[in-house]
Every structure is written in structure tokens, then in C-alpha cells.
Kinemage of the C-alpha trace (Angstrom):
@kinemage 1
@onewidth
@group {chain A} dominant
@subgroup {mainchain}
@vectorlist {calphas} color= white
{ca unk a 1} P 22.573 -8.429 18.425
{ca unk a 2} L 21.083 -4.977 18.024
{ca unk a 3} L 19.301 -3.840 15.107
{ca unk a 4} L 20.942 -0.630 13.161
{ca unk a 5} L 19.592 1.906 11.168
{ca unk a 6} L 20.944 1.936 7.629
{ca unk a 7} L 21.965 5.753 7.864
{ca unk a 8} L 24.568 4.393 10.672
{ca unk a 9} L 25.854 1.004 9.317
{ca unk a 10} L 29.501 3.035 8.442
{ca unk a 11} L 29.793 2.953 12.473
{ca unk a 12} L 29.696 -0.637 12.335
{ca unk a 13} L 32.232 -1.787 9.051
{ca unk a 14} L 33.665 -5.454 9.011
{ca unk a 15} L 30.792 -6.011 11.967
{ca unk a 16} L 28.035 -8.291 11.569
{ca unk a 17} L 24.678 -6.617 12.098
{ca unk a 18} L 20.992 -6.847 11.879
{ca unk a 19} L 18.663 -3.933 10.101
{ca unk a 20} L 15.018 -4.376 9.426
{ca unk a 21} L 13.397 -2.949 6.220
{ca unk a 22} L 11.554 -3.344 3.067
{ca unk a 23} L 12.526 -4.263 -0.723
{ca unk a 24} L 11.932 -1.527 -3.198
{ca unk a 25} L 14.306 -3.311 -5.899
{ca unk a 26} L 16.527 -7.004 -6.751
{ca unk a 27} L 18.769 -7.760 -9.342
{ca unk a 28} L 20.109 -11.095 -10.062
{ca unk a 29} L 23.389 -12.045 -11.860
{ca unk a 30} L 24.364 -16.382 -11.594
{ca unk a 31} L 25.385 -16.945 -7.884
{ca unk a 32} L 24.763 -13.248 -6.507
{ca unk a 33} L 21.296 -11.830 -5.855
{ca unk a 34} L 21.150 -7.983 -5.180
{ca unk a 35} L 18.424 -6.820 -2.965
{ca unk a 36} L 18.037 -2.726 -2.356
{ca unk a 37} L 16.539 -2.244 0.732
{ca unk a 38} L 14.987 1.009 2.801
{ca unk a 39} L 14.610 1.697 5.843
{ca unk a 40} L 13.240 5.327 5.882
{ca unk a 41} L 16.821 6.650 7.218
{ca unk a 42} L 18.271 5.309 4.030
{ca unk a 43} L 19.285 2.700 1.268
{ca unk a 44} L 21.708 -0.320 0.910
{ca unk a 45} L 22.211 -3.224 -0.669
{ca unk a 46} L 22.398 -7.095 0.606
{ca unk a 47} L 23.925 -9.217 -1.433
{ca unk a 48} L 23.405 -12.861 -1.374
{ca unk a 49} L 26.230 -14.940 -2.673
{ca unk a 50} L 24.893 -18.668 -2.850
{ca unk a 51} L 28.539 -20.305 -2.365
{ca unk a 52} L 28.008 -18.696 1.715
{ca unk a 53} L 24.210 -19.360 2.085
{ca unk a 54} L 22.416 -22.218 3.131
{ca unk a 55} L 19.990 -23.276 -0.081
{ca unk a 56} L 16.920 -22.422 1.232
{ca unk a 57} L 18.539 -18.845 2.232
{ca unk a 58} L 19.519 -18.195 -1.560
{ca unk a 59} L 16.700 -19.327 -3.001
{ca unk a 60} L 14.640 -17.137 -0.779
{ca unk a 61} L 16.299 -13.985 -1.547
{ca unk a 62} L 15.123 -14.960 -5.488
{ca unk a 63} L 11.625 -15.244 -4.654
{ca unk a 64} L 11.370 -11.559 -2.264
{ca unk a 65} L 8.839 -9.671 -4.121
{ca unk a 66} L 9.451 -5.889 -3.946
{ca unk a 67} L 7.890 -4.336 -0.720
{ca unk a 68} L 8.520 -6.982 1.382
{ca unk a 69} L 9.188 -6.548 4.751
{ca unk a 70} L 12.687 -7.965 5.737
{ca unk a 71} L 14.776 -8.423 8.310
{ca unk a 72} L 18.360 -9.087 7.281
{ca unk a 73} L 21.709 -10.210 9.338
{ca unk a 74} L 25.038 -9.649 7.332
{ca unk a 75} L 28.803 -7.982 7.769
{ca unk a 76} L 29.246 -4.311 6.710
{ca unk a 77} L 31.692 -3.753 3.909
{ca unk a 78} L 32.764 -0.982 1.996
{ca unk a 79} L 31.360 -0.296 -1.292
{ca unk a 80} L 32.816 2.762 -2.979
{ca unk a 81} L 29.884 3.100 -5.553
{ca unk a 82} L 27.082 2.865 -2.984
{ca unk a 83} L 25.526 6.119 -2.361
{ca unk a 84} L 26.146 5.625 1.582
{ca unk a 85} L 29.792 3.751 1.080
{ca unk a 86} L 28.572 0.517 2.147
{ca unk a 87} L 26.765 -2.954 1.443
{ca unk a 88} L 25.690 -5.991 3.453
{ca unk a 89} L 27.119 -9.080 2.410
{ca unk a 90} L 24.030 -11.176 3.580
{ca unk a 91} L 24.135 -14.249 6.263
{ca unk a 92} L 20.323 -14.567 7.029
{ca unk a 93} L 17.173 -13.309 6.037
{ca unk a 94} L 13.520 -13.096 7.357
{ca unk a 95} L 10.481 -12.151 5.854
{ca unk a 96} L 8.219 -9.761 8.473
{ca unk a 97} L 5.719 -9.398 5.993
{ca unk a 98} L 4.911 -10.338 2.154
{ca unk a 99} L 4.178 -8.306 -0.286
{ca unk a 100} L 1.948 -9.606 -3.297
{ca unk a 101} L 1.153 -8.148 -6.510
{ca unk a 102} L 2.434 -4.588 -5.611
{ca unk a 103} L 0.609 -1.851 -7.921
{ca unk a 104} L 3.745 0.262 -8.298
{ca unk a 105} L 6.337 -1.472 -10.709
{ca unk a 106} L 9.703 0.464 -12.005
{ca unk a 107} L 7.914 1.234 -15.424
{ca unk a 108} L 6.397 4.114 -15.955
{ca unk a 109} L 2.540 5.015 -14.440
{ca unk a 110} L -0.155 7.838 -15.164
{ca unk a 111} L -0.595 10.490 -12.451
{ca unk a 112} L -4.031 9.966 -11.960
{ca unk a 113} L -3.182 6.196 -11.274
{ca unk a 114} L -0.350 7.383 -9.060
{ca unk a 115} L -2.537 10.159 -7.691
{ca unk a 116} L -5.315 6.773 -6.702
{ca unk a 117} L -1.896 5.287 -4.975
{ca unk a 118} L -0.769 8.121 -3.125
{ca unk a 119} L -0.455 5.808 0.099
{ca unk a 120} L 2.092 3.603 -1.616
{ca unk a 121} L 3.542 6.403 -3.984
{ca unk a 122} L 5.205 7.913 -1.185
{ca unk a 123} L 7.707 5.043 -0.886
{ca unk a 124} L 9.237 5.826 -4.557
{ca unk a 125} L 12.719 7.403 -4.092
{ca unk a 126} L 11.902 10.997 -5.929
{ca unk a 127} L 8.775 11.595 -3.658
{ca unk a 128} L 10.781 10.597 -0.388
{ca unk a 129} L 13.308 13.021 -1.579
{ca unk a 130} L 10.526 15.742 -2.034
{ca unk a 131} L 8.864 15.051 1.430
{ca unk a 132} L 12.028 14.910 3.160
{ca unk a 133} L 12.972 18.449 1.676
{ca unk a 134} L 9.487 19.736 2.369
{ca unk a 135} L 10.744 18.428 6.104
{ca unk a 136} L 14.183 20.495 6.215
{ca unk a 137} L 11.747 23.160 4.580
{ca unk a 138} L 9.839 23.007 8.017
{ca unk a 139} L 12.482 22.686 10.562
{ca unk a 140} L 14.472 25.874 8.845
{ca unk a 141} L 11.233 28.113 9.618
{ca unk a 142} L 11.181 26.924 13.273
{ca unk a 143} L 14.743 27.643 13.502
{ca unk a 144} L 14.279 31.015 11.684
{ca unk a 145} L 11.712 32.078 14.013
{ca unk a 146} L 13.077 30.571 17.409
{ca unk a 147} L 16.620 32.124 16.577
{ca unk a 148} L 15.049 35.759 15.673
{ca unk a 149} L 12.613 36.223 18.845
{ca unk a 150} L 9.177 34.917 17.943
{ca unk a 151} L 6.651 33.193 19.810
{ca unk a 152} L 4.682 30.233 18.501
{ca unk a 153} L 1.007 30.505 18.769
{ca unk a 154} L -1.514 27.762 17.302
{ca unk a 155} L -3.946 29.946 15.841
{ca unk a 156} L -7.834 27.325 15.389
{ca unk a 157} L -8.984 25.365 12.521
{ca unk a 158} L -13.128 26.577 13.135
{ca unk a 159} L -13.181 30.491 12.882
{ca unk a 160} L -16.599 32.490 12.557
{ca unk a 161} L -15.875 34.481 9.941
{ca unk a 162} L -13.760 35.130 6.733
{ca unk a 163} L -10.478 36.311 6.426
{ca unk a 164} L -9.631 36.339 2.695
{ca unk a 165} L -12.847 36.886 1.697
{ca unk a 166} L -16.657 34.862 1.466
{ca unk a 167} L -16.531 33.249 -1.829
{ca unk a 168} L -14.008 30.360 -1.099
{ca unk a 169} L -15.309 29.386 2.148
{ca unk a 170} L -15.565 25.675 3.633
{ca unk a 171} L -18.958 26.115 5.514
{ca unk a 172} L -19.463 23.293 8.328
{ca unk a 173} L -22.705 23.212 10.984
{ca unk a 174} L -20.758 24.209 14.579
{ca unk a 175} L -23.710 22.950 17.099
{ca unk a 176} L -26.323 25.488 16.701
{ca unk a 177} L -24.394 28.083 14.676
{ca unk a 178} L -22.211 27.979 11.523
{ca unk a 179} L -18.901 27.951 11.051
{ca unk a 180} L -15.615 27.802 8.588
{ca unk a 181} L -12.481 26.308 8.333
{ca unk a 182} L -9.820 29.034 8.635
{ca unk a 183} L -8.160 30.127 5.486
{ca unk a 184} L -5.756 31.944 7.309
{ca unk a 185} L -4.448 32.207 11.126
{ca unk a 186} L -3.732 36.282 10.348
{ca unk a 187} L -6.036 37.995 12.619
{ca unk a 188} L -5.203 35.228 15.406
{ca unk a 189} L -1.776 36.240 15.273
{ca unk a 190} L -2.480 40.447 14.682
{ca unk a 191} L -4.210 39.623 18.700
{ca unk a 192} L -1.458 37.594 19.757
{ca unk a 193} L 1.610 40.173 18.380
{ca unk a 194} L -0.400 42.692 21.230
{ca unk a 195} L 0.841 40.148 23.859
{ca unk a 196} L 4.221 39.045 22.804
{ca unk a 197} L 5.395 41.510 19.864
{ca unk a 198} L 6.824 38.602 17.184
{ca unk a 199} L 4.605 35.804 17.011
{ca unk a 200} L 3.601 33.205 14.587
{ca unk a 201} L 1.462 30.299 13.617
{ca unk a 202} L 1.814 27.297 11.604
{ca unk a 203} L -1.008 24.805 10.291
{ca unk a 204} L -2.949 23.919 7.397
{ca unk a 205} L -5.754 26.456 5.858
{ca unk a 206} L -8.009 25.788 3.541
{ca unk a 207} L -9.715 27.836 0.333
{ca unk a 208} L -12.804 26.327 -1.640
{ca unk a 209} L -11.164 27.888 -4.502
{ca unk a 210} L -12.616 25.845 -7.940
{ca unk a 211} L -8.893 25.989 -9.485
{ca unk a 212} L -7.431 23.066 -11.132
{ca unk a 213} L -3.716 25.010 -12.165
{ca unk a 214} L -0.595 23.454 -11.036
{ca unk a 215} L -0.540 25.711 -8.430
{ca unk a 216} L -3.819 24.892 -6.148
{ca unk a 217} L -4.564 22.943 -3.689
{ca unk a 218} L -7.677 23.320 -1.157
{ca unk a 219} L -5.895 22.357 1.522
{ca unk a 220} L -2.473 23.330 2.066
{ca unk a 221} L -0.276 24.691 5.085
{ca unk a 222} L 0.902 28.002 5.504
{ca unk a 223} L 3.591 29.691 8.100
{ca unk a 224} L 1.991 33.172 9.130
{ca unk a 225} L 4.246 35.559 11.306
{ca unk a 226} L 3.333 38.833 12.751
{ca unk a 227} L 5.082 41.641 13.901
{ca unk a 228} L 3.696 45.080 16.600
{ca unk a 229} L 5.406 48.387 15.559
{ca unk a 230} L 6.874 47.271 11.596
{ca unk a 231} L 5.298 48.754 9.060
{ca unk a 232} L 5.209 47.316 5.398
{ca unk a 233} L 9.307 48.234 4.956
{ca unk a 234} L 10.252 45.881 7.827
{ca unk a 235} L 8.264 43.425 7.001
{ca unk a 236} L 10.248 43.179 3.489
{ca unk a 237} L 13.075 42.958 5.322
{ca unk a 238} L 11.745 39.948 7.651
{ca unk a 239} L 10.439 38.335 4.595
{ca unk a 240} L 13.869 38.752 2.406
{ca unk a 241} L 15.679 37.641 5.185
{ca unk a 242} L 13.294 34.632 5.518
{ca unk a 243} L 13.321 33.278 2.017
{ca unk a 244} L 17.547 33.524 1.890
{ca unk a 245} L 17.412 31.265 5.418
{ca unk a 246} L 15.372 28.684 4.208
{ca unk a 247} L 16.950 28.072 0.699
{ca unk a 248} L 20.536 28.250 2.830
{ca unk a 249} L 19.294 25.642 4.921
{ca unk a 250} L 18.048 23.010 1.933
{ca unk a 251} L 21.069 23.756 0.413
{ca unk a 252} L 23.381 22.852 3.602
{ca unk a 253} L 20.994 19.663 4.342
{ca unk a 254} L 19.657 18.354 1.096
{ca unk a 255} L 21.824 17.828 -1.672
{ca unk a 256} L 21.659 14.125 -1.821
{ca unk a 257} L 17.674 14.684 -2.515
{ca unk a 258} L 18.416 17.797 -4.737
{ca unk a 259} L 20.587 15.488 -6.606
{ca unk a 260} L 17.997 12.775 -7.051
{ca unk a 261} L 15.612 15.674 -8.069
{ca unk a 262} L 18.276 16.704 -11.039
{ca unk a 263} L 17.706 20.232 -9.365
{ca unk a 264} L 19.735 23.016 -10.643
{ca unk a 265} L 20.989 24.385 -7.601
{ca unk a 266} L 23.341 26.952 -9.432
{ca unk a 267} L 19.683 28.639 -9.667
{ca unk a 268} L 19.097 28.431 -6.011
{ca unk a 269} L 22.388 29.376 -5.201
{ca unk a 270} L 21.798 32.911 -6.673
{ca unk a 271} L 18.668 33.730 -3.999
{ca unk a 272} L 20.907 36.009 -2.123
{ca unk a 273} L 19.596 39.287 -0.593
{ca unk a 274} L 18.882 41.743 -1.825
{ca unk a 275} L 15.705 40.719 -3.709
{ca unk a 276} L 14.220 43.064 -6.473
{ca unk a 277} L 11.667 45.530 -4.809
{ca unk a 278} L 9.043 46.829 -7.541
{ca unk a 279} L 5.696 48.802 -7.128
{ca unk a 280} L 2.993 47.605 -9.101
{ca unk a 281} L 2.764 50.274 -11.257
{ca unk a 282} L 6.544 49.555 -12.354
{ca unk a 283} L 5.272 45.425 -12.610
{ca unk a 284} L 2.198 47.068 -14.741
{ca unk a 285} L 5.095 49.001 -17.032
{ca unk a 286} L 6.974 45.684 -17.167
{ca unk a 287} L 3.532 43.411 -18.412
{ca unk a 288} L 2.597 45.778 -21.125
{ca unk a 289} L 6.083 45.860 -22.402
{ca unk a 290} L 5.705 42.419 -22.500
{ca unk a 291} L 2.813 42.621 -24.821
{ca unk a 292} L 0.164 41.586 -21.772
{ca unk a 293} L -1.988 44.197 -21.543
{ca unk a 294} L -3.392 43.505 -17.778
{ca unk a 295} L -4.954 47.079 -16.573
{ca unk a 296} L -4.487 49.409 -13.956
{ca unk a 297} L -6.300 47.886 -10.840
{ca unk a 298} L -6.435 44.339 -11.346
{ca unk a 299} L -4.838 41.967 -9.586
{ca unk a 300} L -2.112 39.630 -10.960
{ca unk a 301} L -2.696 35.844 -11.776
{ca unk a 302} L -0.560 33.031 -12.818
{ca unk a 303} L 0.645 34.277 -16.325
{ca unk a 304} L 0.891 37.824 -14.754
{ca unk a 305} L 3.509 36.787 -12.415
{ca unk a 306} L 5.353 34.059 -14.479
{ca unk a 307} L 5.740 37.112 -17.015
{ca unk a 308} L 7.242 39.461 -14.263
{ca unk a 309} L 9.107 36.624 -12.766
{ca unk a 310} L 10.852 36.573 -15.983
{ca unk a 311} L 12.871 39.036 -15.362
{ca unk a 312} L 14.512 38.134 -11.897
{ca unk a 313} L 17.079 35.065 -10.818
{ca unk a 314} L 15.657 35.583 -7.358
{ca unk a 315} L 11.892 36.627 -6.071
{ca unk a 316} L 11.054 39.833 -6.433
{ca unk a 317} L 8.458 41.896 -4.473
{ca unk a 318} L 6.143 43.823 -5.481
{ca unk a 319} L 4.114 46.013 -3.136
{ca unk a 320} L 1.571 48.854 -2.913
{ca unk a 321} L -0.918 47.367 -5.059
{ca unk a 322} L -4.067 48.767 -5.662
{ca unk a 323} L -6.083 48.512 -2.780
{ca unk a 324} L -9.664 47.979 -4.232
{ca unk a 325} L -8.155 44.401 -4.951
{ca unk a 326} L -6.805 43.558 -1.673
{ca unk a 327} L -8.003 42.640 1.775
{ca unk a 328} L -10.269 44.601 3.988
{ca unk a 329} L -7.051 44.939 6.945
{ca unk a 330} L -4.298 46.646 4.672
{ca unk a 331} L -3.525 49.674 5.616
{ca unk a 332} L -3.623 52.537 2.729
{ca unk a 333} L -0.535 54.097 1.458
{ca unk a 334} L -0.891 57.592 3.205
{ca unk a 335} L 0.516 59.196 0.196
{ca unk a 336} L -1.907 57.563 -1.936
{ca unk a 337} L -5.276 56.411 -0.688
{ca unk a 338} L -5.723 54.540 -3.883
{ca unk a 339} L -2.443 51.787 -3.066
{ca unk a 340} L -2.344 49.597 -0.336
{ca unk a 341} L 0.500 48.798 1.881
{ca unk a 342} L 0.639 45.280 1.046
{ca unk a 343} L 3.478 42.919 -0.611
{ca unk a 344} L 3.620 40.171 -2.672
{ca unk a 345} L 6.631 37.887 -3.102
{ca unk a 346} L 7.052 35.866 -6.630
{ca unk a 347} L 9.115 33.497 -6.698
{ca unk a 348} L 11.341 32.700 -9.833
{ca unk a 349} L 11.269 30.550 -12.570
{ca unk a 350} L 7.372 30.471 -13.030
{ca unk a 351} L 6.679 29.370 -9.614
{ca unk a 352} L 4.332 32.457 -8.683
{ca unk a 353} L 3.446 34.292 -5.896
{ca unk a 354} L 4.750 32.095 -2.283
{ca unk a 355} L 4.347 35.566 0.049
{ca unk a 356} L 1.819 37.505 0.673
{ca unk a 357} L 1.276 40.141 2.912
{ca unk a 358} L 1.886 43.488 4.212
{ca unk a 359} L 1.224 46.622 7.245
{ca unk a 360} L -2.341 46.263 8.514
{ca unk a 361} L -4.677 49.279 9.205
{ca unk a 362} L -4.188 50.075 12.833
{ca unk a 363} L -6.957 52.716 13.058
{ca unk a 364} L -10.084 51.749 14.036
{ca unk a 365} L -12.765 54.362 12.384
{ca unk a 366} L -10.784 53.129 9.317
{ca unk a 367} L -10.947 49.465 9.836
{ca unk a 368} L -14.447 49.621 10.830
{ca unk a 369} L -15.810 51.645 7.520
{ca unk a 370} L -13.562 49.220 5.242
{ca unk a 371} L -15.653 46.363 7.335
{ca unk a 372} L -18.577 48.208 6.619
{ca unk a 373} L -17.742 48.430 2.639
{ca unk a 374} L -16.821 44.852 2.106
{ca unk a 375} L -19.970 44.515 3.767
{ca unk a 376} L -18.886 42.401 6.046
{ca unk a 377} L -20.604 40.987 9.385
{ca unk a 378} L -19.476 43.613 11.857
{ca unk a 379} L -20.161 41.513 15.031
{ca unk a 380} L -17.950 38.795 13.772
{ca unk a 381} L -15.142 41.357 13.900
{ca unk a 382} L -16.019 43.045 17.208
{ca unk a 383} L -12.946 41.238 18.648
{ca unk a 384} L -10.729 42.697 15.982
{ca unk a 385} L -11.858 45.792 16.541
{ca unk a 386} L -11.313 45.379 19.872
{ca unk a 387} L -7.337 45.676 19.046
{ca unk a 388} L -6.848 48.621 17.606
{ca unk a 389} L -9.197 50.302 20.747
{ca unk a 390} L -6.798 49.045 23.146
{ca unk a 391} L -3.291 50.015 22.642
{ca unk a 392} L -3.286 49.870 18.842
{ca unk a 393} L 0.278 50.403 17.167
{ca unk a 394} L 1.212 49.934 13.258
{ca unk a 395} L 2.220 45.979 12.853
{ca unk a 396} L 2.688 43.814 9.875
{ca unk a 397} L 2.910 40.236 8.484
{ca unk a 398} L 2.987 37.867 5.914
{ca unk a 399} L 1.699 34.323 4.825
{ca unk a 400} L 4.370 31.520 3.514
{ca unk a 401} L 2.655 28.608 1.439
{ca unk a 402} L 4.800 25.443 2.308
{ca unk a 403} L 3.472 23.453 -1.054
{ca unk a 404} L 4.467 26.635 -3.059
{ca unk a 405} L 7.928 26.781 -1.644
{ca unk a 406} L 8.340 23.314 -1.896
{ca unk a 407} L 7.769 23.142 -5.680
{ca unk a 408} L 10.135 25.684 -6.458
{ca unk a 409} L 13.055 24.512 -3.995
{ca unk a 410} L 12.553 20.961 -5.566
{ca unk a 411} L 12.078 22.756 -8.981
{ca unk a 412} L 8.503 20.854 -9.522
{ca unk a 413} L 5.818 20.764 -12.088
{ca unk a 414} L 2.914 20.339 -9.555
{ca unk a 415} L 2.081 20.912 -6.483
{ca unk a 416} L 0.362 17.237 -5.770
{ca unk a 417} L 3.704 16.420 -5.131
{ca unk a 418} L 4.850 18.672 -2.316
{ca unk a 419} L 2.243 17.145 0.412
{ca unk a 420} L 1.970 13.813 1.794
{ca unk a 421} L -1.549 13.359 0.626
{ca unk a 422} L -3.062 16.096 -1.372
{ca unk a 423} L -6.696 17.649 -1.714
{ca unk a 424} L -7.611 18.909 -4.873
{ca unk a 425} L -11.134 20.171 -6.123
{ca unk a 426} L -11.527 16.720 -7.729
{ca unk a 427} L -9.797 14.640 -5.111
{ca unk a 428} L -9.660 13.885 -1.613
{ca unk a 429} L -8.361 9.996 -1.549
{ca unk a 430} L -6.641 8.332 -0.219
């Protein structure tokens, strides 16, 4: 007999089969025991009826403790109030491996306890439900990208130099030289667009950023696509377009775990294109009349864009910022040398900013006196120079933050909950 997966037991009703698994929950009531088990694909429950069990069968479902391993051999019946349709009424079971004293009961638990647990917390329903929308999360970008033209390229971990900027840098010793771990894959992928035109990279970056808001983590994973010959316009477009697939595809593919989540999805069902496109001026106009007086030329933080955010149902994007606060590579409005050509998109509800990006400066005397300002190591850059001397063109492209798009799909407090096992300034067990 041939063990099933519990996501495909309705191929198999009246039929006797075998599935292997672990506990996560029992009930007893007289002569019927009620044991919930998992299997990863999904849920279903044995019951044990002691009038068709051997003693020592019955008395063994009783004494399971929750986590154990199983193995269990029953007949597949329908059960209308199952969440799959079906339950196993049990013949034998088998015990693969105990569990004892298992940390996580049903009752309620701190987060820095669950936090210290992390390895065992991920087998709670509402975190499997999170991770497996962070995982339809990640399989709608590679489907975005494959079906619109681009090109995968793994852009490295070490890099010699900053991208975002030297003060939230993870230094490491690289032989007989120093190095960092990348906090972004952007000017990998500004190289690669030269090759292949739409390209993009995927991988975790990391930022030693001393934050402890809801909204940080120091490692996190980010989905960075870049584009020869769009300037910042397009890129809006590609990133609009982006954001509409993704939610489209949770939607389609996880309601069951939206459902668990008590997500309102009447709120995701309104991120439609097209999205509100603001300057930052009119963002400025809208923060003062909401009695924050932020100032000209300063960038936005978390209260800044939960204020703006406000007034949208779906992100909004707000570009040409001032360009004093943003990267070295943006390209200048050429109206106004005081904006840059860059874009931000918030997402609603309080979630923040999830996109960020814009047209990079394609001219090289330019780039290389904004290097020079920043004071910035110009050798480091000599490569990156190196593209706009050879067959330069205007190009753009953003940076996604999974975590950040998880928590507002999911419709979460925290982003410690939207990777497997997160690193936070004060934390990086298990």
C-alpha cells in the first residue's frame, strides 16, 4: 500500500490508505478519539473509534502527545465540515517518532518566547499560512518576469563597495582586503541590462540599520529588476503592473490561508491599476495639511508615509523627490536639477514604502562628480563607470522587499513573521 499525501486523499474516498505525518491537536469524546494531523500539503483528521480497534490501538491514540510523528492506515470518508471534505476513519497507527514535553501548547505565548522558538513556531497553522503566501508571493514574481521578457541574473552576496550608502554596512575581512555584504544587487543588474535589456535578480541583502520598528529587519530579500532604454515613466508602469500581478495571483491561490489570516481581501481586491501618481511636493502639501510639518528636502519615514498612505485604497507613488536625499545613481530631473528621477511606492493601510527606485544617471561626467560629492571611493566604481563609457543609454529599476509585501498581503503587524527565521538588531537565533 502506497503512502498519500493528505492534499490528495479525495482521489482515494471509501479506499483504505496510508499517510505519514505529525499531531498538532486530539480531542477525545467516550469511544472516539480525534487526532488532527499535518502533513505539510495539508490537514485531516483520524478518528479512532474503540468498538473497531484492537485495545492497545485505542489506547495508543489517547496517549499521542502533540508533535508526534505518525504513520496512520485508515478508509477515506467524506466529511462535509472538514476543511479538505474528508477524514480517516483509523485502522492502525505507528509512532515514527515521540514527541515529549513540546514548548508550544494551544494557549497563548509571548513573542519573545515564540521569537526563542522560531524553529518549532513555524509548524502553528497562522505562520504556515503566512510562509506559504510569502511562497505564492515568490513564484508570482518569477512568473511576472519570465512571462514579460526578463532574464534572471544572481547578482553576489560580497561586493566592494556600498550601494545605499556607508553607514549601514556589514563589514567582513575578504582574505587580504575588506569587504561587505551587498545591500542591494542594483548596480549588478544596471551591467547586466547592457547584455540582455530586462534583467533581474533575486536574493537576500542586508542593512546594519539600528531600527527596531515593525518594519526592519537586517536581513531580508529583495526582487531587483532592471530595464536599458526606460526612463523613470516606464518604470512606473513596470512597477504598477507588477504590484496588480502579484496581489492577483495570492488572491487566485491563497484564500484558504487568507481566510485563516481573517484578511480583508475586499481591501486587496481594490489594488487595481491605475495607482495614485504624486510628486513629492504634492505628498509635502498633503503632510502639512495633515498637521505634520515635515520640510522641504527631507526624506519621508514611517509616520510620513502611513500619513500619506492615508489617503489611498491602493499604493500610491510618489516620485521626483529631492535629490540631496537620494542615492548617488539617480538621474536629475532635467527640468529641475534640484528633484531626482526616482520613485517610491507606499503601500496602503500603514504598511510603508515596499518600492523603491527610479531612472539612473546615464552620463558619465555626471555620475563621476556625484561619486566625487558623496565622496565616495572612485576606484571601487571604476567598473560602473565603465557602463555608461561604453554604449550608455537611459535605463531604470526598482527594488521589491518580499517581508514588506508579505506583511501587507497577509495584513500583518510585524515583519518577524513574514520570514522563516528572522534577523533583527537584537536577534539572530535560532
Amino acid at each position: 500500500m502506497n503512502f498519500v499525501r493528505i492534499k490528495d486523499v479525495n482521489k482515494y474516498e471509501g479506499q483504505e490508505i496510508k499517510i505519514k505525518g505529525w499531531v498538532y491537536n486530539k480531542r477525545s469524546s467516550g469511544k472516539l478519539h480525534f487526532l488532527q494531523i499535518r502533513d505539510g500539503s495539508a490537514e485531516i483528521q483520524a478518528v479512532a473509534f474503540k468498538g473497531d480497534l484492537p485495545d492497545e490501538i485505542f489506547n495508543l491514540t489517547d496517549k499521542i502527545t502533540q508533535e508526534t510523528s505518525v504513520e496512520i492506515q485508515g478508509i477515506v470518508n467524506k466529511h462535509e465540515r472538514s476543511k479538505i471534505g474528508y477524514e480517516i476513519a483509523l485502522k492502525d497507527i505507528k509512532i515514527i517518532g515521540e514527541s515529549c514535553d513540546y514548548p508550544i501548547s494551544p494557549k497563548e505565548h509571548g513573542v519573545d518566547f515564540l521569537m526563542q522558538n522560531r524553529h518549532l513556531w513555524l509548524r502553528a497553522p497562522r505562520q504556515r499560512a503566512i510562509l506559504k503566501i510569502r511562497h505564492a508571493i515568490i513564484t508570482s514574481i518569477r512568473k511576472f518576469f519570465d512571462e514579460e521578457g526578463f532574464v534572471l541574473i544572481d547578482a553576489p552576496i560580497f561586493t566592494p563597495s556600498a550601494c545605499e550608502g556607508t553607514t549601514n554596512l556589514f563589514e567582513t575581512e575578504y582574505f587580504d582586503t575588506k569587504a561587505y555584504l551587498t545591500q542591494s544587487g542594483q548596480l549588478y543588474m544596471e551591467a547586466a541590462a547592457m547584455a540582455f535589456g530586462k534583467v533581474y535578480c533575486f536574493g537576500p541583502t542586508f542593512r546594519a540599520e539600528k531600527s527596531k520598528t515593525r518594519r526592519h529587519l537586517t536581513e531580508f530579500w529583495m526582487v531587483e529588476p532592471e530595464v536599458a532604454f526606460n526612463d523613470i515613466y516606464d518604470n512606473m508602469d513596470l512597477a504598477e503592473n507588477f504590484l496588480v500581478y502579484i496581489v492577483n495571483y495570492v488572491l487566485q491561490n491563497c484564500k484558504e490561508e487568507l481566510d485563516l489570516l481573517e484578511r480583508d481581501i475586499s481591501k486587496l481586491e481594490k489594488i487595481k491599476k491605475p495607482f495614485a501618481r504624486i510628486t513629492y511636493d504634492e505628498a509635502i502639501e498633503i503632510l502639512h495639511k495633515k498637521g505634520n510639518e515635515t520640510p522641504w528636502g527631507e526624506d519621508f519615514g514611517g509616520d510620513e508615509e502611513t500619513l500619506i498612505s492615508e489617503e489611498f485604497e491602493t499604493p500610491v507613488m510618489i516620485y521626483k523627490y529631492p535629490a540631496e536625499v537620494k542615492a548617488f545613481y539617480m538621474k536629475q530631473d532635467p527640468d529641475n536639477k534640484k528633484l531626482a528621477m526616482c520613485v517610491d511606492v507606499i503601500a496602503p493601510e500603514g504598511y510603508g514604502e515596499i518600492i523603491g527606485g527610479g531612472q539612473r544617471e546615464e552620463n558619465m561626467n555626471i555620475l563621476l562628480s556625484k561619486i566625487k560629492k558623496h565622496n565616495l571611493p572612485e576606484e571601487a566604481f571604476d567598473w560602473y563607470l565603465d557602463l555608461r563609457k561604453y554604449g550608455s543609454v537611459p535605463h531604470s529599476g526598482f527594488g521589491l522587499g518580499i517581508e514588506r509585501t508579505v506583511a501587507w498581503i497577509c495584513g500583518l503587524h510585524h515583519v518577524r513573521e513574514t520570514i522563516p527565521f528572522p534577523r533583527l538588531m537584537d536577534r539572530i537565533r535560532p
